[in-house]
C-alpha positions as CSV (number, residue, x, y, z in Angstrom):
1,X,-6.3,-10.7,3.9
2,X,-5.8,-7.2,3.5
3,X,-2.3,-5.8,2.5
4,X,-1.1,-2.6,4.5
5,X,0.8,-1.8,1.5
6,X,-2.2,-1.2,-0.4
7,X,-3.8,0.8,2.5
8,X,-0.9,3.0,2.9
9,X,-0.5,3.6,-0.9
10,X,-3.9,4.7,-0.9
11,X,-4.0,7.1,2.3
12,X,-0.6,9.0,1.3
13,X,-2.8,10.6,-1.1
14,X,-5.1,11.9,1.6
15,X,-3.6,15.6,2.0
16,X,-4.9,18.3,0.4
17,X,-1.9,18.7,-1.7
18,X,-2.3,15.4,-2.8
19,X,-6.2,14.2,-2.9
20,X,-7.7,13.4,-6.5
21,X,-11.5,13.2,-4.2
22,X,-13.7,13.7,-6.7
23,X,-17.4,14.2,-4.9
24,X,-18.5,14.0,-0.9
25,X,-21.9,13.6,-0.5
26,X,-23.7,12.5,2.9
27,X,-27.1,12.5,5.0
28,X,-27.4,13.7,8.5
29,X,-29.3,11.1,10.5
30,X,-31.5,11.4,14.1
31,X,-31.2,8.4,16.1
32,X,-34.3,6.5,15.0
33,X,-33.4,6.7,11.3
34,X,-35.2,10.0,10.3
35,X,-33.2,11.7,7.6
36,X,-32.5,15.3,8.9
37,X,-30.7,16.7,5.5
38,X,-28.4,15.7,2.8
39,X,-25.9,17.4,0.7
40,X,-23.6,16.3,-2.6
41,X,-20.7,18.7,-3.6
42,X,-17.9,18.6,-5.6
43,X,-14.7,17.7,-3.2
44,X,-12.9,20.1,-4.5
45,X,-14.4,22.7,-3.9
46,X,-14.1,22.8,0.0
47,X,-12.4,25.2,1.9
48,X,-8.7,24.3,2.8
49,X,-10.2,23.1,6.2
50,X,-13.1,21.6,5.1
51,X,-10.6,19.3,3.1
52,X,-8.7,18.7,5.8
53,X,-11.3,18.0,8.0
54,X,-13.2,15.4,5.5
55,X,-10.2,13.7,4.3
56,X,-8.9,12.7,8.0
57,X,-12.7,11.5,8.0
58,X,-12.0,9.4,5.1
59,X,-8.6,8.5,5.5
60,X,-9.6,6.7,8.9
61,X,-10.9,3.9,7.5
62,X,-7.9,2.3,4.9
63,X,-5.4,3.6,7.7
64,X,-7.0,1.6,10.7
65,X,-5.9,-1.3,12.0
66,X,-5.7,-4.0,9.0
67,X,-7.1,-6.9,9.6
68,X,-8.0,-6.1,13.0
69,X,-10.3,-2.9,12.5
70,X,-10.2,-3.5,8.5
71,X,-11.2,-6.3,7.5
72,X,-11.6,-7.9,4.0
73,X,-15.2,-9.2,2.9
74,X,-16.4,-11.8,0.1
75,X,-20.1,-11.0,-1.3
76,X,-22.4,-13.6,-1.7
77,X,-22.6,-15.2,-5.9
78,X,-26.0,-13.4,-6.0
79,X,-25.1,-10.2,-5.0
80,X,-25.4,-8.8,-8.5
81,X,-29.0,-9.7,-8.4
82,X,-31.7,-6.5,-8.8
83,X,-31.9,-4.2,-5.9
84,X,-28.8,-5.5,-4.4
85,X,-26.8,-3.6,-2.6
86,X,-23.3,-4.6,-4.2
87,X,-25.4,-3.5,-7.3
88,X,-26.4,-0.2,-6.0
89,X,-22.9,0.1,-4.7
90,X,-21.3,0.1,-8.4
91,X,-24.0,2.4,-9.5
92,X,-23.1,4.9,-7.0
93,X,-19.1,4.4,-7.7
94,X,-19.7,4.6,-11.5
95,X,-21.8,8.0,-11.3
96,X,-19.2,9.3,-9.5
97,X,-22.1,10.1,-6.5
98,X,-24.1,12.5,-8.6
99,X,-27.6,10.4,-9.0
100,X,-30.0,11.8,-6.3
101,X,-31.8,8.8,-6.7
102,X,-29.2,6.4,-5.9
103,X,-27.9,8.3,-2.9
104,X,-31.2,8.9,-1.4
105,X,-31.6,4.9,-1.9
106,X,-28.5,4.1,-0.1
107,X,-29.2,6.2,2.6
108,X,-32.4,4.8,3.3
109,X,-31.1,1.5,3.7
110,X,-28.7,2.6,6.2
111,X,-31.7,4.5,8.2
112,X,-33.6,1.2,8.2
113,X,-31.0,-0.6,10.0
114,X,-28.2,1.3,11.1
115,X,-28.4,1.6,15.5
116,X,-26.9,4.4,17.0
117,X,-27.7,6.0,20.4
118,X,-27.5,9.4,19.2
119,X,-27.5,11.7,16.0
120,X,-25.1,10.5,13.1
121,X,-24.0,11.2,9.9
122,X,-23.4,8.8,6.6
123,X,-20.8,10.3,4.7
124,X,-19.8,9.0,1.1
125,X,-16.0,10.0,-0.7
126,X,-15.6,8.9,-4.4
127,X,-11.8,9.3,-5.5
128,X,-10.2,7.9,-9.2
129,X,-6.7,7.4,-8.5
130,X,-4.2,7.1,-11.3
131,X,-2.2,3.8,-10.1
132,X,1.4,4.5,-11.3
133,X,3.3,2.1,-13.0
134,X,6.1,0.6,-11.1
135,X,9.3,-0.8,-12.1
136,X,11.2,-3.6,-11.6
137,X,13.5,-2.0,-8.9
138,X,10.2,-0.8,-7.6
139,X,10.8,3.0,-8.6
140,X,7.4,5.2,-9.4
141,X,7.0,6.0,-13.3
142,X,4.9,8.6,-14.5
143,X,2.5,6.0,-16.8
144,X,-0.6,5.1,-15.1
145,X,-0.9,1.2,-14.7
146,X,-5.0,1.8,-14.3
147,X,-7.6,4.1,-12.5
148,X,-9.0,2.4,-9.5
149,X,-12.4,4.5,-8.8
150,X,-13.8,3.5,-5.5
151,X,-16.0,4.8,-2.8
152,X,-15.5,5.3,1.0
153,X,-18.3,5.3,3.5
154,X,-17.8,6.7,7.0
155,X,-20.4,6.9,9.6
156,X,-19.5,9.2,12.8
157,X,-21.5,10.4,15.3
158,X,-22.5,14.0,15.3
159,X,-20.5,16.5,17.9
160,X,-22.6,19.4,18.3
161,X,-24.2,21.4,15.0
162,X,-23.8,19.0,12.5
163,X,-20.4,18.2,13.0
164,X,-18.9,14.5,12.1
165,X,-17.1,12.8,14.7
166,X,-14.5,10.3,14.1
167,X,-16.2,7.3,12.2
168,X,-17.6,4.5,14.3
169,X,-17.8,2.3,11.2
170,X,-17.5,2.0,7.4
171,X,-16.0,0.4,4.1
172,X,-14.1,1.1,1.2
173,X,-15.5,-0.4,-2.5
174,X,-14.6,-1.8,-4.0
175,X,-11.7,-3.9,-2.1
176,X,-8.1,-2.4,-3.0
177,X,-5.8,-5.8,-3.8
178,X,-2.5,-5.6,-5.3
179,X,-2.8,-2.4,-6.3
180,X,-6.1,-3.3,-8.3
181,X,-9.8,-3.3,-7.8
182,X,-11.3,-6.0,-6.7
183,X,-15.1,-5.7,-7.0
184,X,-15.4,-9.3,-5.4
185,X,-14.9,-7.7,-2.1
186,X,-15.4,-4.7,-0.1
187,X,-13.4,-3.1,3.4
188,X,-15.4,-2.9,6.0
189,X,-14.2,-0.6,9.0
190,X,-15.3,-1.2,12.7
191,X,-13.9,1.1,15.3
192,X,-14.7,-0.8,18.2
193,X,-14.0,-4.4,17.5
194,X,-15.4,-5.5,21.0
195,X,-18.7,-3.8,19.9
196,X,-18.8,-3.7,16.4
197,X,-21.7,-2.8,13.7
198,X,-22.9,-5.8,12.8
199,X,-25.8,-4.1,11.0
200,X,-23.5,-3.0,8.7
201,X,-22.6,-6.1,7.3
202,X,-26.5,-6.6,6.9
203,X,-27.2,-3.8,5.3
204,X,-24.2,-4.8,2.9
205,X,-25.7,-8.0,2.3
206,X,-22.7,-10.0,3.6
């Protein structure tokens, strides 16, 4: 189960006052798959309302509905295998989004088996956030307890020239428990629970 502690700890951040987003890269897709463009940039920097308009994007997925939208996943015991995609996953979190390779990988895999009726985009968020040390009466302190480095994946449909709608599904990697990683388990987002992605889980290898 996922704690909305966690979540909200997590989105606070999303602001641009606030937001230690590293990297946003993404691919613009056409409804059968066919990769229309990419782009990786540094997060930072984005216009003011570029910021704002990508980190409502990401913060949409840790802020749904937990354990109804956002719900907590176990991989497989040979998920680590070669060409998994838990392996690719941590390869993509741990260059912080800046290997071509990997990125044009992942997005391939999403072409293959992603449905959508219309023109979408995949769009990938890495953040490192400095988890602050609390104290006994539960006040903030300025040590950092560790640096959770994670990923979040929205895909939205497109609204007119290339522009991301809210996302339709996603996930957040690795899972955020107790204020720690857990790369055990990932957070996958579905919008529409009565219709949900279930491709997505596929493609995850869940």
């Amino acid at each position: 189960m996922i704690n909305r502690k966690d979540m909200l700890e997590l989105t606070r951040r999303m602001t641009p006052a606030r937001t230690s987003m590293t990297r946003l890269a993404g691919s613009y897709m056409d409804a059968d798959g066919e990769i229309d463009g990419t782009f990786n940039t540094n997060f930072l920097k984005l216009s003011s309302r570029d910021k704002s308009k990508n980190l409502a994007i990401a913060k949409a997925i840790p802020f749904s509905g937990t354990n109804e939208n956002l719900k907590r996943f176990k991989f497989p015991k040979d998920s680590m295998k070669a060409g998994s995609m838990r392996q690719l996953l941590m390869g993509m979190k741990s260059c912080g989004l800046k290997n071509d390779v990997l990125m044009e990988t992942f997005y391939d895999l999403i072409a293959e088996s992603y449905r959508s009726k219309g023109d979408y985009a995949v769009l990938i968020f890495h953040d490192r956030y400095d988890v602050p040390v609390k104290a006994a009466d539960h006040e903030r302190l300025w040590e950092s307890e560790e640096v959770f480095e994670y990923i979040i994946c929205a895909i939205c449909p497109l609204e007119g020239d290339y522009e991301p709608g809210r996302p339709e599904c996603g996930f957040l990697f690795p899972a955020f428990s107790d204020r720690s990683a857990d790369l055990d388990h990932v957070d996958v987002f579905q919008s529409d629970t009565g219709h949900p992605h279930l491709e997505l889980l596929k493609i995850l290898g869940l």
